[in-house]
Each structure stands twice: as C-alpha cells, then as structure tokens.
VOGU-3710 file (C-alpha; in Angstrom, 3 decimals, decimal comma):
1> xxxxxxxxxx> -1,889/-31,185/-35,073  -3,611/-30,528/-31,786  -2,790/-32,109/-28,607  -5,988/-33,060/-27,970  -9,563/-33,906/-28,762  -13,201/-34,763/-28,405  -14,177/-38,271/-27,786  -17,987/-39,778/-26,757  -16,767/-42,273/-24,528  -18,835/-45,069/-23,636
11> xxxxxxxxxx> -17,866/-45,144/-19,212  -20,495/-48,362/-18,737  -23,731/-48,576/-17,348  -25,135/-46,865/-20,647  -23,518/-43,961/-19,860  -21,621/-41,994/-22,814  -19,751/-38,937/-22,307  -18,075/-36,318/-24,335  -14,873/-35,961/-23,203  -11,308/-33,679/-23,915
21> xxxxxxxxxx> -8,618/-36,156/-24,272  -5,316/-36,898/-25,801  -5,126/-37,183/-29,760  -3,604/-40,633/-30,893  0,336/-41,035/-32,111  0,605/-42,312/-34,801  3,444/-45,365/-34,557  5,683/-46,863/-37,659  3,705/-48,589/-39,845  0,434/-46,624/-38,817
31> xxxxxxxxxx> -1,410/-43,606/-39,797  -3,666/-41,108/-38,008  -6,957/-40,288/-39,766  -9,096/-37,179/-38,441  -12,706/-38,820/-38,617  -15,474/-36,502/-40,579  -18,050/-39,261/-40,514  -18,733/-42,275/-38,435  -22,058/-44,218/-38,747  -24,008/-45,011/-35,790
41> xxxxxxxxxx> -24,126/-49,137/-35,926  -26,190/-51,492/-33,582  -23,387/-53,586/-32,961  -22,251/-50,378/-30,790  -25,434/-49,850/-29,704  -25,533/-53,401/-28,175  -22,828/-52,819/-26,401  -23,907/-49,721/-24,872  -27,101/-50,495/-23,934  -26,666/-53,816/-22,649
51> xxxxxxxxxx> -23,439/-53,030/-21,098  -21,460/-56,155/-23,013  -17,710/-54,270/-22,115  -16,743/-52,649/-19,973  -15,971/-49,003/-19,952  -14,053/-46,383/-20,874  -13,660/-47,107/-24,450  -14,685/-45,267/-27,495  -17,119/-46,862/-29,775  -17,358/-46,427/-33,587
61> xxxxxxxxxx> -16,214/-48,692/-36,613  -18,498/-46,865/-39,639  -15,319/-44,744/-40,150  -14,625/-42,443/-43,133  -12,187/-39,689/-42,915  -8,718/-37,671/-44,007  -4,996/-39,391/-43,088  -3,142/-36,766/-41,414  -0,363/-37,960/-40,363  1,538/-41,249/-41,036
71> xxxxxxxxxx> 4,242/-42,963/-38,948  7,837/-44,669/-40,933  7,415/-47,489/-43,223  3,627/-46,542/-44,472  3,932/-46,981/-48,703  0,282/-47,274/-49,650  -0,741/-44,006/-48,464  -0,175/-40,509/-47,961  -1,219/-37,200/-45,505  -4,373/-35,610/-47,442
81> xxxxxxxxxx> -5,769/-39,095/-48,745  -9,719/-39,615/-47,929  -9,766/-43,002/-46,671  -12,342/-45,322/-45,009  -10,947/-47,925/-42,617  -11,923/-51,291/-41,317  -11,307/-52,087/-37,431  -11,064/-55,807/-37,934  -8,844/-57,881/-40,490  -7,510/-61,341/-40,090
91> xxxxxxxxxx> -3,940/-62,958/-40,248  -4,689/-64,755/-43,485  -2,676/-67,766/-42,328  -4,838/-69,805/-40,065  -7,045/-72,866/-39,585  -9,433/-70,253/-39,482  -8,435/-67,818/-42,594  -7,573/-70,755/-44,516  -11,779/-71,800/-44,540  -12,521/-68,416/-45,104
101> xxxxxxxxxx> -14,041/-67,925/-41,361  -12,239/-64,438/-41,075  -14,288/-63,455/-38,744  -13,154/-66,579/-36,387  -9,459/-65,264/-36,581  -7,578/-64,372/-33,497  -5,950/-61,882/-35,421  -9,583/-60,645/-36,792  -11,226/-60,333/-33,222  -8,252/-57,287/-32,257
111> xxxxxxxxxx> -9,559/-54,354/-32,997  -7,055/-52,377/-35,180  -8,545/-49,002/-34,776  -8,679/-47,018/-31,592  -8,912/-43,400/-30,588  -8,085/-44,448/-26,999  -8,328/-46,830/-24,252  -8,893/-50,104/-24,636  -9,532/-50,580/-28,694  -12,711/-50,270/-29,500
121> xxxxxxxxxx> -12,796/-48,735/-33,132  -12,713/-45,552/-31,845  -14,940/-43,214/-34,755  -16,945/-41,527/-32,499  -13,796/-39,086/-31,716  -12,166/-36,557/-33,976  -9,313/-38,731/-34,624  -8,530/-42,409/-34,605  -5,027/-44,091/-35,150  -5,156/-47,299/-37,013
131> xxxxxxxxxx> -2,694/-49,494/-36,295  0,182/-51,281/-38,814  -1,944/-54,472/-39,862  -5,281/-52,381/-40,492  -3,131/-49,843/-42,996  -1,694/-52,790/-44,784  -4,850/-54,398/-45,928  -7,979/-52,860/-44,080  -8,157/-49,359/-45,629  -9,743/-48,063/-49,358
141> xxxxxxxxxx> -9,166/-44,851/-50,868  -12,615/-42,581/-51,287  -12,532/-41,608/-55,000  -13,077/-37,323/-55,502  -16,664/-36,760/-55,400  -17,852/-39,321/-53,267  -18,511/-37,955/-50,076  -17,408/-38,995/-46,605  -21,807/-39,706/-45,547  -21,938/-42,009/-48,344
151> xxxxxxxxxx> -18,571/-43,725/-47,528  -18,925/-44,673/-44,361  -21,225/-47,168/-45,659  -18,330/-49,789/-46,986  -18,159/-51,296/-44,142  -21,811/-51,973/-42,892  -22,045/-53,399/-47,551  -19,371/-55,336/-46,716  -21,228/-56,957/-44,185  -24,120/-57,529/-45,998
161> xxxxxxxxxx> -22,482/-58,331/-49,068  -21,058/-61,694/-46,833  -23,941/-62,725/-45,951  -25,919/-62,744/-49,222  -22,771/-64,347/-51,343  -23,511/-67,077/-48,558  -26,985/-67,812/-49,556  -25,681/-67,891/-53,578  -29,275/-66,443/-54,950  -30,485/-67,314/-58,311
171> xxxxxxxxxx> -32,119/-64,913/-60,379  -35,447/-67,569/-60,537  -35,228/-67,372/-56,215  -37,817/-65,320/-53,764  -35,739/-64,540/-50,306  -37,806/-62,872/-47,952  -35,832/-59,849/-45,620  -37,599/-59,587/-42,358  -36,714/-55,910/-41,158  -36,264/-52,684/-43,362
181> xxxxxxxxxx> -33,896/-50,995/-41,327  -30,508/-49,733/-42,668  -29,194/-53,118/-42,476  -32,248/-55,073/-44,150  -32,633/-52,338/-46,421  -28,563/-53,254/-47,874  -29,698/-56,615/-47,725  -33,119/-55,944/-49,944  -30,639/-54,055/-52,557  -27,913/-56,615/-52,624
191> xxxxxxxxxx> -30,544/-59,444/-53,230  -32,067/-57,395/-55,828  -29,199/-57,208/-57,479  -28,501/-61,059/-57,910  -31,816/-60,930/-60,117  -34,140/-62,592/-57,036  -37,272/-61,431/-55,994  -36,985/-59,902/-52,431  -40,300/-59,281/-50,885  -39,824/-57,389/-47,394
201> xxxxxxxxxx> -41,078/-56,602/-44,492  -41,187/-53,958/-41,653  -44,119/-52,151/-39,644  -42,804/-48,766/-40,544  -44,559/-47,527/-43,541  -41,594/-45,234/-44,031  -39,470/-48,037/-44,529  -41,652/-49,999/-46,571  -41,648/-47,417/-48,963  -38,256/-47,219/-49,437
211> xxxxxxxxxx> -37,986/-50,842/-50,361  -40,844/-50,516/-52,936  -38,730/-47,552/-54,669  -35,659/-49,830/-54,738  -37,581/-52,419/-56,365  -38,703/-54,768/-53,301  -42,509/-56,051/-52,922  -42,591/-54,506/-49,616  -45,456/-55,492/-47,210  -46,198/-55,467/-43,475
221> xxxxxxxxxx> -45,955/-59,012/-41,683  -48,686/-58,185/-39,638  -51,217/-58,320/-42,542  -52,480/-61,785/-44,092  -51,145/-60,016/-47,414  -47,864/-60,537/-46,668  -47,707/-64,763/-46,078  -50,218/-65,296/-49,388  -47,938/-62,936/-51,310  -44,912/-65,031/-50,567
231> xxxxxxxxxx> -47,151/-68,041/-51,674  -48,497/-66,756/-54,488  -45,094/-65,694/-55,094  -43,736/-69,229/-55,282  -46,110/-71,689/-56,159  -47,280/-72,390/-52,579  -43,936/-73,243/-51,095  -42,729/-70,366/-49,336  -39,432/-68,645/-49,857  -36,553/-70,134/-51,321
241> xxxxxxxxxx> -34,578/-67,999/-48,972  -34,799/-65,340/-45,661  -32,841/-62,880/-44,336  -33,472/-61,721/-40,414  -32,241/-58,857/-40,588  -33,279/-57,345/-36,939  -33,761/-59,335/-33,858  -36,952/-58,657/-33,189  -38,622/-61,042/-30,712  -40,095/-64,560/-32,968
251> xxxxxxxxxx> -38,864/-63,245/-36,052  -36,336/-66,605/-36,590  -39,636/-69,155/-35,179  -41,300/-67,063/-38,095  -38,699/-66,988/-40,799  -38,462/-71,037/-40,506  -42,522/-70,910/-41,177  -42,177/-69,073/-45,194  -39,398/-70,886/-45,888  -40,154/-73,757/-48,500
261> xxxxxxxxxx> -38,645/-77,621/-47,503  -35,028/-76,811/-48,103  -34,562/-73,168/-47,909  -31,710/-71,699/-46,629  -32,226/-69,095/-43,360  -29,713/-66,386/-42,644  -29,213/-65,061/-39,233  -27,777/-61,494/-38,932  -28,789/-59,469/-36,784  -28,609/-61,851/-33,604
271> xxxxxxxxxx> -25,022/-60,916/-32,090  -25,975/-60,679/-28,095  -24,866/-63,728/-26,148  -28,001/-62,762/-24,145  -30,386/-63,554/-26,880  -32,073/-66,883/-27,508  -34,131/-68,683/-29,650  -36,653/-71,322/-29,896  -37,514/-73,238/-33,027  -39,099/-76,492/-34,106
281> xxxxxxxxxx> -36,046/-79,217/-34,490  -38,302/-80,808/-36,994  -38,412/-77,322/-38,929  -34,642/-77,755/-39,850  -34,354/-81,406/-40,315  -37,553/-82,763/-41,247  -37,629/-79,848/-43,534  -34,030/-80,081/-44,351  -33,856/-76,362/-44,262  -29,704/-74,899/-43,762
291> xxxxxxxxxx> -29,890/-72,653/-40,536  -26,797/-69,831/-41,833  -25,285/-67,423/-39,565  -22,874/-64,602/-40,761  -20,971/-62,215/-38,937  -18,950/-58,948/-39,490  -16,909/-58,435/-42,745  -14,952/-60,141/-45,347  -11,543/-59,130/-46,327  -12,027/-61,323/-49,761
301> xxxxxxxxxx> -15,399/-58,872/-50,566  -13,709/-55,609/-49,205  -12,640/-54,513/-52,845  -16,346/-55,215/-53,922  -18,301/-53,890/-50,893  -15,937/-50,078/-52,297  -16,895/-50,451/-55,755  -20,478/-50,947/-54,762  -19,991/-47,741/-52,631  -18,307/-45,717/-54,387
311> xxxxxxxxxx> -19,740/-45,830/-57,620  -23,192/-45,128/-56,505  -24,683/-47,874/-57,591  -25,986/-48,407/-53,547  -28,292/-45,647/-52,939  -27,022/-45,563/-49,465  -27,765/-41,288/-48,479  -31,393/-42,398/-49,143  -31,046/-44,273/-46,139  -29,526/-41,483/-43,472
321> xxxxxxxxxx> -31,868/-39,729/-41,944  -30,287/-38,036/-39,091  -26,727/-36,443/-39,187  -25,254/-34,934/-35,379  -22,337/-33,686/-34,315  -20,057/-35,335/-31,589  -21,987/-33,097/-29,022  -25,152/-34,332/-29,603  -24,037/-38,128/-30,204  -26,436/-39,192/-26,934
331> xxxxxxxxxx> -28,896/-37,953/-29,108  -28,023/-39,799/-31,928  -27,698/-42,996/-29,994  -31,104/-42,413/-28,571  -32,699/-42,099/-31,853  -30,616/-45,104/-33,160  -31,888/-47,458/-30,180  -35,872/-45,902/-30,539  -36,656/-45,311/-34,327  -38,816/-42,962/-35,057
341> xxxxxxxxxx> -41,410/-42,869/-38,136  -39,096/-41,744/-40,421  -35,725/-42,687/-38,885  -33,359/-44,463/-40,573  -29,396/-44,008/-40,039  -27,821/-41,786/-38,084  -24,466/-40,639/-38,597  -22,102/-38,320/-36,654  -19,788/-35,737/-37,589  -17,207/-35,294/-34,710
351> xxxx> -15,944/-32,371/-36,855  -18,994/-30,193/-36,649  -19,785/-27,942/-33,726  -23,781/-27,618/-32,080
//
C-alpha cells in the first residue's frame, strides 16, 4: 500500500484542489477500498458552489471500487472484492428508523465514508476508508462483468428508486418528470417501469432524445405541445403525478399547474436551505393535491436499487457523457455545474493519470 495519495479537496470558497495526502487506515471492523470510479453528484456540487461546509473536506459519495485492505472483525468481505459503498446508513432502532424516515436518523446524517478530514464521503480521492457501520450493512458486491462506470450508479437508483415507491404509480397513471438530467432521466426509467406513462421535459434536445429512446413522450415545456399533450394525455385533467427533478427557478409553481385535483407532487431536487418557493395555498388544499418530498437513500431498497444496476436492466452508461481523471476533476465539476448540449454525467477516475 502507499503512504499516500491524491485527493480533490474542496478548501471553501469554491475552491477545489488536488492535493498529496495521507492514505486512510483502515480500523477493526472497517475496510479500505481504492476508488476507480466516483460519480460527479449535485448534492456535491451544491456544496461547492454555494459554499454550504466548510472546507477542507473531500467530496464524493457515487463510489465504486476494489477493498484492499480490511481491519479485524470484517466477515462479509474480503481484499480483491469490487464493491460499491454507501456513505450514509441509519441505526435501524429509532423513532426515526422505526417510520422508515432513514434519512431523518442521527445515525444516517454521519457520514461513514471518508478519505480524510472531516467526513465527507470522500470518492473523489484514490482511496476512501469506510468505517465499521457502513461495512456491516452499506456495501454490495459488483458481480464480474459489470463495470465500476456503470456501478457507481447504485447509489444515485437508490435514490430515485425512494422517491418513486413513494408516489406508488399505477400502470393506468401519467406522472410528468420536469428535468432530463441524469437524475430525471432515472426517474423517467423507474416510472416507466411501473407501467405509467411518463411524459418529460427538458430544453436540451439531447436529453429529450434520450427519454424518447427509453420510452418517454419527451417534449420541451416551453412549447404549447407539451401542456395539451399532458391533457390530451389524461382526459383534460392533468397529470396524475410529477416529479421535479431539477430546481430550476418556477418549476414547483409549474408542476402544481399539470397536476389533476389530487395528484401527488414529488420534490427532489430542492436540497439548499437557500432555496425557496412560492405556490398557491389553494393549489394544495383546494385541490387536495399531496406536496411529497424525498431525500437521499433507502437502506430497505438498497438490495433492489443493485439488482436494477447490476443486471443491466438501467441503461445507466447511456447517460455518462464525460469521464476525467482526478487531475482534471475542476473540469469535471465545471461541466457538471454548466451542461453543455450533449452533457450528461460526469464521472471521475482518481486512478487514471492526464
């Protein structure tokens, strides 16, 4: 093992810098993983470019990689296992984990996973060591043949996954996702998949594509086509269900107007204290409509969100469009935070040299 390592570490101020520095010990009851891929996810990017923590820690949660070393008392795995890891599980045995709000667990907001500093998930480094109550329940085995780019993705399905078992789809149901990114284009496959009609939207023609090949009716919500398709759609009363899946300024004030009396509206994507929103009262309870947020993962769907994964059933490379190594993660983060035409997800690969 070497001594020591690259890092990108975030030093506040939207400042990230590659950096030598110690590699992580491994502990009893923890393993060491050296990282080969690590999505680029805007949670991070949040905190980065609104400077929510502060510095130095090292970002990174999208983790897939190779246990190398593993400390006294670790059973369940083994040096030379390909692994993906979660940064956040809960206790199981709170007020919390016993209503299923994992992601309300004290235990669940410690981050498990760090490569250094303050813990921070830690994947944007060559190595990360995650700590004794991630390796009991927050880590899957990668099957052979499924590579480390299209495992990293378990995390950012399991994410999804929650939030569309929370709106319970029927197969007769049209939920609208508003934003084709990465993110809302796992949502458009996962609510495909219950047997719903997803019709989405994005401005990027790219990206609108790419939800017409996976099956979506994908139009632009700046076009009248896109409100008289939903209400075509549905008999004139809007979607039965939508799913903001970017924060994009009036996107909620806009998901409320196609939803149908009753509806239920999901809120991902809005995870910045800073942010607010302004709606008609009257739209939720003169229109009876269920207001859902969701947040982070779900240790009950973790098994699932794998399967989905790592069977290929998610055709999640589709959706990477940039890979960089660890050198050139400001890069990466820059092309993250400004999409271009035909950007999607970037990953890194703190392995790989310029």
């Amino acid at each position: 093992m070497p001594e020591t390592m690259r890092a990108a570490v975030y030093q506040g101020e939207g400042r990230v810098s590659v950096e030598e520095i110690d590699v992580p010990v491994s502990g009893p009851g923890e393993v060491l993983i050296r990282v080969e891929t690590c999505g680029i996810c805007h949670t991070d990017l949040k905190k980065i470019e609104y400077d929510l923590l502060p510095g130095p820690r090292i970002y990174g949660h999208e983790t897939a990689g190779v246990i190398v070393a593993a400390g006294a008392d670790v059973r369940k795995f083994r040096v030379g296992d390909r692994v993906i890891v979660f940064h956040h599980i809960p206790c199981g045995d709170c007020f919390y984990c016993h209503r299923r709000l994992y992601a309300q667990c004290p235990v669940y907001k410690k981050v498990g996973v760090t490569a250094g500093y303050e813990p921070a998930g830690g994947g944007f480094a060559q190595y990360v060591r995650a700590m004794d109550w991630i390796v009991e329940r927050g880590i899957e085995i990668i099957p052979e043949g499924v590579s480390f780019d299209q495992a990293c993705w378990v995390e950012p399905v399991n994410t999804c996954l929650k939030g569309v078992s929370m709106l319970n789809l029927a197969p007769d149901e049209t939920v609208a996702v508003l934003g084709q990114g990465p993110i809302g284009l796992i949502f458009t496959m996962l609510a495909l998949r219950t047997g719903a009609t997803a019709i989405a939207s994005d401005t990027i023609p790219f990206r609108l594509d790419l939800s017409s090949q996976f099956g979506a009716i994908a139009i632009d919500p700046r076009t009248a086509a896109f409100e008289r398709t939903l209400k075509e759609r549905t008999s004139g009363r809007g979607a039965d269900a939508v799913i903001v899946a970017t924060n994009a300024k009036g996107l909620v004030d806009q998901a409320l107007k196609i939803s149908r009396p009753g509806a239920k509206v999901l809120l991902f994507a809005q995870t910045s204290v800073a942010e607010r929103v302004e709606i008609s009262g009257a739209d939720i309870c003169v229109g009876e409509r269920m207001l859902l947020g969701s947040y982070s993962a779900d240790v009950d769907l973790q098994a699932e969100s794998a399967r989905l994964v790592f069977s290929g059933d998610l055709p999640l490379e589709k959706l990477i469009s940039h890979r960089v190594p660890l050198n050139c993660i400001r890069q990466g983060i820059d092309t993250a935070l400004h999409p271009g035409e035909r950007s999607l997800k970037v990953v890194v690969h703190p392995q790989e040299s310029n």
